[in-house]
C-alpha positions as CSV (number, residue, x, y, z in Angstrom):
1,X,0.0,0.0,0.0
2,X,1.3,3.4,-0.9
3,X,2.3,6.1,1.8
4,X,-0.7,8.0,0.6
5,X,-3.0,5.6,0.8
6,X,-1.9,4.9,4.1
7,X,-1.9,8.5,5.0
8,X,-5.5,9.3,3.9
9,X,-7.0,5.8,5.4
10,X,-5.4,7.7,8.7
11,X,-7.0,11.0,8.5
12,X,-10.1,9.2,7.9
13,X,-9.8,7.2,11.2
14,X,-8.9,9.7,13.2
15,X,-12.1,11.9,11.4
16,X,-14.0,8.8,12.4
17,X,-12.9,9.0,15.8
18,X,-13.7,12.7,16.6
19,X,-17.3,11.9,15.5
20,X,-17.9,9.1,17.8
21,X,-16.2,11.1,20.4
22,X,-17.9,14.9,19.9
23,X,-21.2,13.8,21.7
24,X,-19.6,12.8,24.9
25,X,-17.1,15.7,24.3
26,X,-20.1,18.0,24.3
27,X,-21.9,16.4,27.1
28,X,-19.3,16.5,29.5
29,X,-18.8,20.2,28.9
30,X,-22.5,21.1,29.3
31,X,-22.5,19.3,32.7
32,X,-24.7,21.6,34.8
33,X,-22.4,23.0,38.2
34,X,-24.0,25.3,41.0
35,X,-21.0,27.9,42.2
36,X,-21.9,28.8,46.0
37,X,-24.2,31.6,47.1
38,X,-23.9,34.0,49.4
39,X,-26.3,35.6,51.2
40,X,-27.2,39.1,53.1
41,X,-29.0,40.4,56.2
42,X,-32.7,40.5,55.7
43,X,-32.3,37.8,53.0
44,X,-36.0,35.8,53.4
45,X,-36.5,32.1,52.9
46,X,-40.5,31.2,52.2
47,X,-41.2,28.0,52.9
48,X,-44.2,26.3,54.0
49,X,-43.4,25.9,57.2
50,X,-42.9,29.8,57.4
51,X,-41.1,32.6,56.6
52,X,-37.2,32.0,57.2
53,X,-35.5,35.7,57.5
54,X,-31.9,36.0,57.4
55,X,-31.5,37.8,61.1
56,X,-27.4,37.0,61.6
57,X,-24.4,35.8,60.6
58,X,-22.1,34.3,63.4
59,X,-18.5,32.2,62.9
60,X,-19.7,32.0,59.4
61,X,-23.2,31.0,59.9
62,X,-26.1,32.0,58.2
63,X,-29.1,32.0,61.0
64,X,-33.1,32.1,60.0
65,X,-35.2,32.4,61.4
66,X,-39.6,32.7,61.3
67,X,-39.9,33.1,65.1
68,X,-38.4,32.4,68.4
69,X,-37.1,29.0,68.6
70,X,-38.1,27.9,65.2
71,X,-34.4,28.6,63.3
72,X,-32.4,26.9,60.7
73,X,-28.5,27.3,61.3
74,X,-26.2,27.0,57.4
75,X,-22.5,26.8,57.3
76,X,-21.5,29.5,54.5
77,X,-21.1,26.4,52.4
78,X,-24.9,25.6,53.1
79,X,-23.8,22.6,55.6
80,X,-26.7,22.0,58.4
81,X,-25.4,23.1,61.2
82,X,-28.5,23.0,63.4
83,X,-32.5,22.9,62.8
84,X,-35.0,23.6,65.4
85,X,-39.2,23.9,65.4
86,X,-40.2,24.4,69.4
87,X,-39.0,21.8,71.5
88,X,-37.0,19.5,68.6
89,X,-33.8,20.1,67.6
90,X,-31.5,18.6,65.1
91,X,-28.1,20.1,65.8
92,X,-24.3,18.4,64.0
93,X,-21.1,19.5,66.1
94,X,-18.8,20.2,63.3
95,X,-21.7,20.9,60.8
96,X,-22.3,19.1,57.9
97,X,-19.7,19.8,55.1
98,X,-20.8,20.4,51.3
99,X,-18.3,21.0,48.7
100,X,-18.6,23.3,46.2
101,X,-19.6,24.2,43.1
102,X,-22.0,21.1,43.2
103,X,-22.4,18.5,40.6
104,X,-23.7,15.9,39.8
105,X,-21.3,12.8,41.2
106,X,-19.8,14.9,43.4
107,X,-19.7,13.6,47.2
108,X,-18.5,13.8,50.7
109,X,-17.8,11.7,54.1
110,X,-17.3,13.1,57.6
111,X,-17.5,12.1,60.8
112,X,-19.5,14.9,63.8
113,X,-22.0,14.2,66.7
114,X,-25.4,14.9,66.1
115,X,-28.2,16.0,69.1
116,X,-31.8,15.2,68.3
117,X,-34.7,15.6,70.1
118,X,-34.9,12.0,71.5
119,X,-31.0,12.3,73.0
120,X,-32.7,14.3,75.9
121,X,-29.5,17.5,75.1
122,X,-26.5,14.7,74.8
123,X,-24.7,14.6,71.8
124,X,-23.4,10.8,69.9
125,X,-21.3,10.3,67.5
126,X,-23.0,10.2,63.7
127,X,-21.5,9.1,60.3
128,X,-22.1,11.4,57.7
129,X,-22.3,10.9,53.8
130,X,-23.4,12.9,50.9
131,X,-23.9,12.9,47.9
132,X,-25.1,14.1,44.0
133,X,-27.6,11.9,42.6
134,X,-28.8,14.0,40.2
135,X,-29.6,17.5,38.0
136,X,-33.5,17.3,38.0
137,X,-36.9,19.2,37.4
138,X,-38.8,19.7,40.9
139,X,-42.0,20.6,41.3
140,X,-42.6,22.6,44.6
141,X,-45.6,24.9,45.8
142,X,-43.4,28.2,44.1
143,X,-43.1,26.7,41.0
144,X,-40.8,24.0,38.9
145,X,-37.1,24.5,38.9
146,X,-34.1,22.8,38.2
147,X,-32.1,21.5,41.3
148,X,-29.4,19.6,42.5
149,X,-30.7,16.1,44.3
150,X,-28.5,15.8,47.1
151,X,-29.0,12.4,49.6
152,X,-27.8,13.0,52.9
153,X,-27.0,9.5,55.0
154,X,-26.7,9.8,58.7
155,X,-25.0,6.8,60.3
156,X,-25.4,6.4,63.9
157,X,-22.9,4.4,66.8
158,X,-25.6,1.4,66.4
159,X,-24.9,0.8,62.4
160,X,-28.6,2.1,62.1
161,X,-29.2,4.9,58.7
162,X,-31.3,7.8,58.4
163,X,-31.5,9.1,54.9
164,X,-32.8,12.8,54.0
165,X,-32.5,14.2,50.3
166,X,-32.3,18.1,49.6
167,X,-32.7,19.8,46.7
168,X,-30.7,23.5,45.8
169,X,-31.8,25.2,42.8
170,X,-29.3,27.8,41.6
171,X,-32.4,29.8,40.1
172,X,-34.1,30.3,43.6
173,X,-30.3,30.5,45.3
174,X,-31.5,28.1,48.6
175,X,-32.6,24.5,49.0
176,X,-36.3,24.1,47.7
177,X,-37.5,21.4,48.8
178,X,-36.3,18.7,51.7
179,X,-37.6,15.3,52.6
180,X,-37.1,12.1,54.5
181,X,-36.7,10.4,57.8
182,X,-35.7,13.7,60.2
183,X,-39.3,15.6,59.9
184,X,-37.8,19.0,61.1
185,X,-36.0,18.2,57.8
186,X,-38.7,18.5,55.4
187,X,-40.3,21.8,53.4
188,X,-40.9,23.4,50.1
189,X,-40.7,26.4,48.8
190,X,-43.9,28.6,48.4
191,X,-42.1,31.7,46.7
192,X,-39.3,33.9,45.6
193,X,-38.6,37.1,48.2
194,X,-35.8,38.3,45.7
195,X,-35.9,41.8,45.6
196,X,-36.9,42.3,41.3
197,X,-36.4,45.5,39.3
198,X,-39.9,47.1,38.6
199,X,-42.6,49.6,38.9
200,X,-44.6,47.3,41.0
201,X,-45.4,48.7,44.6
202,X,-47.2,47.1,47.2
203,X,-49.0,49.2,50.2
204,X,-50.7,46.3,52.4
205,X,-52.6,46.4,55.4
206,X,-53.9,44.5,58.0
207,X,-51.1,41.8,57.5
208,X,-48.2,42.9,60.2
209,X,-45.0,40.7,59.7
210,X,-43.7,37.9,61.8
211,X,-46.4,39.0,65.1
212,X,-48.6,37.5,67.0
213,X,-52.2,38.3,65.4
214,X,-54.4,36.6,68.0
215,X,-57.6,35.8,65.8
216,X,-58.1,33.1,63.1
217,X,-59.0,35.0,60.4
218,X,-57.9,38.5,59.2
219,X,-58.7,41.0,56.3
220,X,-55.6,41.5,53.5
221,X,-56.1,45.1,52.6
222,X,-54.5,48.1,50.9
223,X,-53.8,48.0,47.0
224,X,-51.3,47.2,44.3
225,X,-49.7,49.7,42.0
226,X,-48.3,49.8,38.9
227,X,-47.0,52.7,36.4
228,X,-47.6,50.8,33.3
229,X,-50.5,49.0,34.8
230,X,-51.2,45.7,36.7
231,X,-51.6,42.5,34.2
232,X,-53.2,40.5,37.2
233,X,-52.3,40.1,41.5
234,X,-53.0,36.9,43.1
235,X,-53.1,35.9,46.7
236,X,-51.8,32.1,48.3
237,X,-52.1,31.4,51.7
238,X,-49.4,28.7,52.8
239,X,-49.1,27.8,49.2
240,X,-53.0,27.8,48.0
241,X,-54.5,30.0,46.0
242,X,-57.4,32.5,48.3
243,X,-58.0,35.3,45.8
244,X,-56.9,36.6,42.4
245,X,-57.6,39.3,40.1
246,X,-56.8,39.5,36.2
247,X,-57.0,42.8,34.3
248,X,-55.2,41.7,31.3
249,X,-57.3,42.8,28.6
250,X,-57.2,46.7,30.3
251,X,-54.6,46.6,32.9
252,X,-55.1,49.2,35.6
253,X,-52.5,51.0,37.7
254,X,-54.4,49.8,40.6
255,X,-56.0,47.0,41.9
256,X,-57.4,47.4,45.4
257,X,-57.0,44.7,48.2
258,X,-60.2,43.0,50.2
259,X,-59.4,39.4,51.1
260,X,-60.4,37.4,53.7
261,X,-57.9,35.3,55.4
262,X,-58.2,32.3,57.4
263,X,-55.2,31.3,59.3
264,X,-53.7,27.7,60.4
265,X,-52.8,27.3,63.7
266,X,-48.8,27.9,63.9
267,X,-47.1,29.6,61.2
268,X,-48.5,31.0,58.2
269,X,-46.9,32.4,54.9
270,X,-49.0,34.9,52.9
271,X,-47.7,36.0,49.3
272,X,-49.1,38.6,47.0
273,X,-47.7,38.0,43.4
274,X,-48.3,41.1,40.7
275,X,-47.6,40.9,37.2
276,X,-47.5,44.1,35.2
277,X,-48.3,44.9,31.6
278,X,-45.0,44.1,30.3
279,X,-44.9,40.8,32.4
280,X,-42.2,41.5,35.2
281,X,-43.2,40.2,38.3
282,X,-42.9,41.1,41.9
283,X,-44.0,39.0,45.2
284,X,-44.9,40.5,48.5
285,X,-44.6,37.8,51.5
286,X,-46.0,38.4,55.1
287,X,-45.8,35.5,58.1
288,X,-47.8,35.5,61.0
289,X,-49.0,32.9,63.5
């Protein structure tokens, strides 16, 4: 066989083997990361269980909190650190560790003491592991959004497992939903709090934040504004739609606010979501118990 034969039968091969190789090329670049957040006083976390606020940050822990004793405690690296609702407590002493950015695949092993409700205030020593599973779509009570699935595995001194998944969309910045064996570990979100560019105002009343209201049922009043006039306002109560309002075919640069609310015993997350003319979007969230 001549050289050039042999010389064009290699270029072919190697052509061959780009093509078989370009898909997984691609793939692997495209592999969806997460690069950590961080986050600011007064930043608010609305979940159904309440409405977390950002209220400190001590040794490099993010503290929320919806009322007195009810507090979630995240490393900077979003690690639990410590969970309480009333009298149960899930607290880690060092925290959990989470590596960052996340991906899929990516994992992690440690070894802490963990406190829980039934240890009476003593601490034991707990295996931790972590891990990735997956880049999916999850549906929650603020809407569908991609997240990391993370599965937590807690590994006590008796060789018995406890197994809690969390899921952290880098849309919404925070962990949207969590589930599984711990039950002071499990929520969803119920709405954004992010602070969005606009000329949507809200001027409610009758709705104080995080207090005490002492009644069942109250009246949302006051109105929503808009300069280049309000699209539609709806109103959800712990995640369930109680009122709405379209004005789409005349939009109005105010719709006035008359709802009726009946609150749950414990905590309870109101949101007000307004969409403009133009479609931008702006959420108003009270708690109160």
């Amino acid at each position: 066989m001549a050289c050039s034969d042999l010389k064009r039968l290699a270029r072919l091969a190697a052509l061959a083997l780009a093509l078989v190789l370009a898909p997984a090329l691609a793939h692997a670049q495209a592999k969806p990361r997460a690069e950590r957040p961080t986050y600011t006083l007064g930043e608010k976390w609305v979940r159904n269980d309440g409405l977390y606020e950002l209220i400190r940050i001590e040794k490099d822990v993010y503290v929320f909190s919806t009322r007195p004793r009810w507090e979630i405690h995240l490393t900077k690296d979003l690690g639990i650190a410590r969970a309480q609702r009333g009298d149960s407590v899930l607290d880690f002493s060092p925290p959990v560790e989470m590596k960052w950015p996340l991906e899929v695949g990516k994992s992690g092993y440690q070894s802490s003491f963990w406190e829980t409700t039934s240890t009476a205030g003593r601490s034991f020593p707990v295996s931790i592991n972590w891990r990735v599973v997956d880049y999916e779509d999850v549906q929650v009570f603020a809407g569908t959004f991609k997240a990391f699935h993370i599965v937590l595995t807690f590994t006590n001194q008796g060789g018995r497992s406890f197994e809690n998944h969390l899921w952290y969309s880098p849309e919404a910045r925070q962990y949207i939903k969590a589930e599984g064996s711990s039950g002071i570990l499990r929520f969803q979100l119920v709405g954004l709090d992010h602070p969005t560019a606009g000329p949507i105002q809200f001027a409610l009343e009758g709705m104080p934040e995080k207090e005490r209201v002492g009644t069942d049922t109250l009246t949302l009043g006051g109105k929503v504004t808009a300069g280049k006039g309000l699209a539609s306002v709806v109103v959800t109560l712990n995640g369930a739609e109680v009122a709405s309002k379209s004005e789409r075919r005349a939009p109005k640069p105010e719709i006035a606010l008359d709802v009726p609310i009946k609150l749950r015993e414990g905590k309870n997350v109101v949101i007000v979501t307004a969409v403009d003319a133009e479609g931008t979007t702006r959420q108003e969230a009270r708690g109160v118990f």
